[in-house]
C-alpha positions as CSV (number, residue, x, y, z in Angstrom):
1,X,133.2,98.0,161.9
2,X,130.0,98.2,159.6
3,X,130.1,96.5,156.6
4,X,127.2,97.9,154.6
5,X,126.6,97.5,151.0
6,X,126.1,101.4,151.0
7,X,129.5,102.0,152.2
8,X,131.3,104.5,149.8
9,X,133.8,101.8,148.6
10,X,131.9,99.6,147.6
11,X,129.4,102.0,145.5
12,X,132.8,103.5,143.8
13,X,133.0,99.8,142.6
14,X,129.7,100.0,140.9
15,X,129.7,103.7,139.5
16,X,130.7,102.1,136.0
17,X,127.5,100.7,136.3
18,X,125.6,103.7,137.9
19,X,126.9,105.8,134.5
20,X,125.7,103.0,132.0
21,X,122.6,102.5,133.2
22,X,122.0,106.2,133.4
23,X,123.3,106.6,130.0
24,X,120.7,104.4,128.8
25,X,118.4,105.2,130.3
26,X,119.0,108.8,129.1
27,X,118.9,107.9,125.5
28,X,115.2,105.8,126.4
29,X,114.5,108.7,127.3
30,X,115.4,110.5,124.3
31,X,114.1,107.7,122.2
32,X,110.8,108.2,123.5
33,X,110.7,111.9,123.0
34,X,111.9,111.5,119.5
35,X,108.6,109.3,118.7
36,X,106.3,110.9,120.5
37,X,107.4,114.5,118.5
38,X,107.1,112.4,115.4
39,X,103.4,110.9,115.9
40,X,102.6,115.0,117.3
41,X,104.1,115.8,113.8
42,X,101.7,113.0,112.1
43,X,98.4,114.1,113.8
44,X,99.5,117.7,113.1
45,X,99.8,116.9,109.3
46,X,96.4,115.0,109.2
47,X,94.5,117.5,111.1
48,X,95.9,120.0,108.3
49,X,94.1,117.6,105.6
50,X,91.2,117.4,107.5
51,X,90.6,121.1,107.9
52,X,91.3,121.4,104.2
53,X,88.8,118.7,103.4
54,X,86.6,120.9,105.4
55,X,86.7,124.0,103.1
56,X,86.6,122.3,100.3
57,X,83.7,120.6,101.7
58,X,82.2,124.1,102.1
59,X,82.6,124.7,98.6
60,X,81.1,121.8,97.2
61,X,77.8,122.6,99.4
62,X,77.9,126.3,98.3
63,X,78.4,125.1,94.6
64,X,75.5,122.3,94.8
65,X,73.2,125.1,96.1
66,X,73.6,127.1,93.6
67,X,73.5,124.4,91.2
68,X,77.0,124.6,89.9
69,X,79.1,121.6,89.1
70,X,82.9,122.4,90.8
71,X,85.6,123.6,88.5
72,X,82.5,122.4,85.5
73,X,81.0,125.5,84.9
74,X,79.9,124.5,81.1
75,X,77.1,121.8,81.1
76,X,74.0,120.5,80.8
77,X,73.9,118.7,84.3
78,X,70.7,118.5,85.7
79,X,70.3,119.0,89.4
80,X,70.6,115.6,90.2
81,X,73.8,115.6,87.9
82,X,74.7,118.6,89.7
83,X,74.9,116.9,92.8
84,X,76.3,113.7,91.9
85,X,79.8,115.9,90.6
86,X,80.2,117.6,93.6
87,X,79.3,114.8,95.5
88,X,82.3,113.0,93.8
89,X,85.0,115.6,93.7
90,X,83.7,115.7,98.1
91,X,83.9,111.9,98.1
92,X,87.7,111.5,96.7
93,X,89.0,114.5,99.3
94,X,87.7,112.7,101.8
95,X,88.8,109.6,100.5
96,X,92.6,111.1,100.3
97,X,92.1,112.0,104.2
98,X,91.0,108.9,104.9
99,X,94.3,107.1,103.1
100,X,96.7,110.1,104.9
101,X,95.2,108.9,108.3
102,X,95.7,105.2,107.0
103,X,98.8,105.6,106.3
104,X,100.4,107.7,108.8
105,X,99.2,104.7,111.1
106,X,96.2,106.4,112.4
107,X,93.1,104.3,111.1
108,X,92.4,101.1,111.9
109,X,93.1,98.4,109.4
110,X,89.2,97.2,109.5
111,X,87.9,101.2,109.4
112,X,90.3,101.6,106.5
113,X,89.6,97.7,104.5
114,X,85.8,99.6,104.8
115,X,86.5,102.6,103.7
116,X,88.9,101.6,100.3
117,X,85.9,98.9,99.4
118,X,83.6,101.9,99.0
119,X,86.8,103.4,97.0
120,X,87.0,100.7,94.6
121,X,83.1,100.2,93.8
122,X,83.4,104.1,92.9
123,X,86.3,103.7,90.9
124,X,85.0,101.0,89.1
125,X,81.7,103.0,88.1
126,X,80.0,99.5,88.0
127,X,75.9,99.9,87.9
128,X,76.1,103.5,86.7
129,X,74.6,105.0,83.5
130,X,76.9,106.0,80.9
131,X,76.0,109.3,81.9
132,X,76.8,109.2,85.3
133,X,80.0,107.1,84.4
134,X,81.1,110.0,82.5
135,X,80.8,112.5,84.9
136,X,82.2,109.8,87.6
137,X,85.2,110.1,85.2
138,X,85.6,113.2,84.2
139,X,85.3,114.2,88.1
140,X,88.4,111.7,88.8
141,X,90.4,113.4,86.0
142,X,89.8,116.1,87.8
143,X,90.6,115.5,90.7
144,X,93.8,113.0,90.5
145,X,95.9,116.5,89.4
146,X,95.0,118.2,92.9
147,X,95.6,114.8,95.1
148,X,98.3,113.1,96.9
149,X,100.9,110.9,94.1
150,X,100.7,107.8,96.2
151,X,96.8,107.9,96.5
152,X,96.7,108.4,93.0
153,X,98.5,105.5,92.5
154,X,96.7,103.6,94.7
155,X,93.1,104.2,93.1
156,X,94.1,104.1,89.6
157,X,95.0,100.6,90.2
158,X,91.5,100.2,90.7
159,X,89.8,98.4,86.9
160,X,87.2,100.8,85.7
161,X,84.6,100.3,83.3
162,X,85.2,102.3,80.2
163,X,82.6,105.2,79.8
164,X,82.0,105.3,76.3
């Protein structure tokens, strides 16, 4: 008689265990899916952002060449001035990008630590003319109705010097 450890008696004994570990290994499986949709869902969502940064981005350059300040038509800006708006209202859009990619987990602590340093010395307006602090500020006030609540948060915690 052969006794093998294949023998259909003695895998009956273990389909109990056959089913568990199939079951589990079923809902791994399912597990895995389930994050992998999700971080397809995160990347989708940023690379939403950054296209939207773009054509912003395209607008700023199209303003600056002309020499109008974004969403500012009424000044006295000179070129320079000009540039320095739009440069700003570019900087916090990409700034926002940056945080949704920080958040969402996809940005590196360091490349983020970097990039919200160069945040805060902006915020702050430390070193700038009153003149370009005021336009520093009046760009931010601007620009904190169009961004996301929890970036807005984030930077108005940031101590700026007073304009005036």
């Amino acid at each position: 008689m052969n006794k093998s450890i294949f023998s259909i008696n003695s895998l009956s004994k273990y389909s109990e265990l056959f089913q568990i570990v199939g079951v589990i290994g079923l809902i791994a499986s399912l597990i895995f899916v389930g994050l992998e949709l999700r971080q397809s869902q995160q990347i989708a969502l940023v690379e939403q952002q950054v296209e939207r940064t773009k054509i912003f981005t395209d607008l700023y350059n199209t303003a600056t060449i002309k020499n109008l300040a974004f969403l500012y038509p009424e000044n006295d800006y000179s070129e320079q001035e000009v540039f320095t708006h739009n440069i700003q209202h570019m900087f916090w859009n990409l700034s926002e990008t940056d945080y949704l990619k920080y958040r969402l987990g996809l940005m590196d602590e360091s490349i983020w630590q970097s990039r919200y340093s160069i945040m805060k010395r902006v915020k702050s307006r430390e070193g700038q003319t009153n003149r370009y602090c005021i336009i520093m500020e009046r760009v931010w006030e601007a620009k904190k109705r169009q961004l996301d609540a929890e970036f807005i948060k984030l930077i108005e915690a940031i101590p700026s010097r007073d304009c005036t």
